[in-house]
N, C-alpha and C positions, 0 to 999 in steps of 0.2 A: 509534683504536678505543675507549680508555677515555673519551673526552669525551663518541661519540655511546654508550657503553653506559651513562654518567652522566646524561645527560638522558632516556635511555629510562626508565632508572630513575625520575628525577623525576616524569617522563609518569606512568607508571604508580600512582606514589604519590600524585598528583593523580586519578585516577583517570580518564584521559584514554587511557591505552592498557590492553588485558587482555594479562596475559602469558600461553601458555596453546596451545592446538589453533591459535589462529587466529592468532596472534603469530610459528610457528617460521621465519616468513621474516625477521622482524628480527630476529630471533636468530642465522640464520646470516649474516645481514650482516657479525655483531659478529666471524667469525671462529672458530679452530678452540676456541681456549680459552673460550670461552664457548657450545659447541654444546650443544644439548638431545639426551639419550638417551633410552631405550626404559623398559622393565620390568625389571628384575634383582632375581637372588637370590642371596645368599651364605651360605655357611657354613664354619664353622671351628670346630676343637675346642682346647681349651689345657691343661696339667697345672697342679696347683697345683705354684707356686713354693715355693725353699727360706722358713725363717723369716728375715723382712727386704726380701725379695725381691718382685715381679711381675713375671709375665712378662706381656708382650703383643704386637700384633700392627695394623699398618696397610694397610688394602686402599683404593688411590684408583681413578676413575673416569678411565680415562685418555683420548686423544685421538681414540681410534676408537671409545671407548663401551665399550671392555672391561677389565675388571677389572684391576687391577695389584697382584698380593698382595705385602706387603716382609715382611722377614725375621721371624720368631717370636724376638722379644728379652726375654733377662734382664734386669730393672734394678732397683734398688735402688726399695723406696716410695716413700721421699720425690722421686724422679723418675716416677713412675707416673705416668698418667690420673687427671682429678682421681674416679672413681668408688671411688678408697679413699680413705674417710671420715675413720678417725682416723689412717692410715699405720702401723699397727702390726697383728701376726698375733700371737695366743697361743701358748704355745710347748704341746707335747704331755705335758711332766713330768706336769703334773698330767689328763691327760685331758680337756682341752677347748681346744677347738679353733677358728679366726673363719677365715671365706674369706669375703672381699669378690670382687664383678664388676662391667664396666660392660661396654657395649655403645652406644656410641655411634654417629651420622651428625652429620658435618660439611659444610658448603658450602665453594666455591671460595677463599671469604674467609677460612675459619677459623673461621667461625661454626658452634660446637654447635647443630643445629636440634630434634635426638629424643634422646633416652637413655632406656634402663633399666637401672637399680640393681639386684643383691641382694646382701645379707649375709646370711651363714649362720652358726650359730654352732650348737656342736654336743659332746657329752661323750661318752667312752666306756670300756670297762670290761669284761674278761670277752672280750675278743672281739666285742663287740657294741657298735653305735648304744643310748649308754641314753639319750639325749635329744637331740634334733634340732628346732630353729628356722630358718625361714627366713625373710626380708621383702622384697619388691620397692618399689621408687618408683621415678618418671621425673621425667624435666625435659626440658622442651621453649621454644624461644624464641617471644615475640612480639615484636610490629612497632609501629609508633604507631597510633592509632584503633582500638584492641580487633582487631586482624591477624594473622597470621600463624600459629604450629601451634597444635593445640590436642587433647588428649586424648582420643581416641574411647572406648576403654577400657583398661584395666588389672587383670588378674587376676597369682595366681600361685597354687600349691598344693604340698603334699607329701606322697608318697603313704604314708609313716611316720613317726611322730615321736614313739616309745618303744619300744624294744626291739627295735633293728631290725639284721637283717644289715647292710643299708646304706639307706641315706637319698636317696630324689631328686625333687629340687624343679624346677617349672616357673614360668616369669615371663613374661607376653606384654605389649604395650605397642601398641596401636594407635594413629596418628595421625594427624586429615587437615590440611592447609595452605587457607587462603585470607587473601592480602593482596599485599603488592605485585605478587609475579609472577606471580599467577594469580587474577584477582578473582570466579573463577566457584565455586572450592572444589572445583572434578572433576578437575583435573592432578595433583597432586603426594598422597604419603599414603606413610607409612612404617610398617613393621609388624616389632618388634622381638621375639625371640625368645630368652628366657634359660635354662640348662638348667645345676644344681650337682647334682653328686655326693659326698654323705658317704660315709666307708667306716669299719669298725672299726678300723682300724689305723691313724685319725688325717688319713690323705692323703685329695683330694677332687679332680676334675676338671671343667671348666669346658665347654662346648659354645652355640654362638651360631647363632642367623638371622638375617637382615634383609631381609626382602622389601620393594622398591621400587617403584613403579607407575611411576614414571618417575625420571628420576634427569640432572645435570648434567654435563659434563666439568669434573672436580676437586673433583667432591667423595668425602670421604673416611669410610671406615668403622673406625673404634677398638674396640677391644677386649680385655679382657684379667681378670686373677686376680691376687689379693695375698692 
């Protein structure tokens, strides 16, 4: 199976086969672990972890196309997803406060295809949000000969950011695919959804989508807060 799914690959990369609408019959040749799925959406909410800490959370694509959520885990930074940037959170002494997010999609291989980023960073005082920041960015892969994902758009906004009971930011990250396994650019596109909450009391919570237009058996969705 991995020999003839190696040469299809090559086909493909030669651009001698479309992977794609008209392709799902070699695909199901290759077997259950490489079937193509439907459309899916997921969502998940996370609390901000203690200081030092991230929690996060793995949803794969399993062998009948339906979702496989695993356990909501504590783990130390320096073991997170790489979406915390510097592995460290500020502590509350002085009223200010960082929450990092990622929101990943992986392929079968292990390959990071989409992400969106945010960091939040935020001070408070009084009972109150007296300053609130947030920023998004993504990352997405490509392929050899200009291929593979590529950013449709990227926003994000906050709907307070001085003097606020509490603070809430949005992050969207659209993206569509064309290269090896789909040379049309109409099968695959991932659409990622980021949502942080500040509050006055220092603590913030984390809330995720990922809408998929179609989607692979084993590939996986990461996500998590530090």
């Amino acid at each position: 199976m991995r020999t003839h799914y190696a040469l299809f690959v090559m086909l493909a990369a030669a651009g001698l086969v479309a992977i794609g609408p008209a392709a799902l019959a070699v695909e199901k040749d290759a077997g259950p672990a490489a079937r193509p799925c439907g459309a899916l959406r997921l969502t998940s909410s996370l609390p901000e972890p203690p200081a030092g800490m991230a929690v996060q959370q793995d949803v794969s694509v399993g062998a009948d196309c339906a979702p496989r959520f695993g356990a909501v885990r504590l783990v130390p930074v320096d073991r997170a997803g790489r979406g915390v940037a510097d592995g460290q959170r500020a502590t509350a002494t002085d009223g200010s406060h960082h929450v990092s997010s990622w929101n990943e999609m992986y392929d079968c291989c292990n390959i990071r295809m989409t992400g969106l980023y945010t960091t939040s960073d935020w001070t408070t005082g009084g009972n109150r949000v007296v300053s609130a920041a947030t920023d998004a960015t993504e990352q997405h892969n490509r392929e050899p000969w200009n291929a593979g994902w590529s950013p449709a758009s990227v926003t994000h906004g906050t709907d307070c950011t001085a003097d606020c009971a509490d603070s809430r930011s949005a992050a969207h990250a659209d993206f569509t695919y064309r290269g090896i396994f789909d040379v049309t650019g109409d099968w695959y596109a991932n659409s990622h959804h980021s949502y942080v909450g500040l509050r006055a009391d220092g603590t913030a919570s984390c809330r995720f989508d990922v809408v998929l237009r179609h989607t692979f058996v084993g590939w996986n969705w990461r996500h998590g807060c530090a």
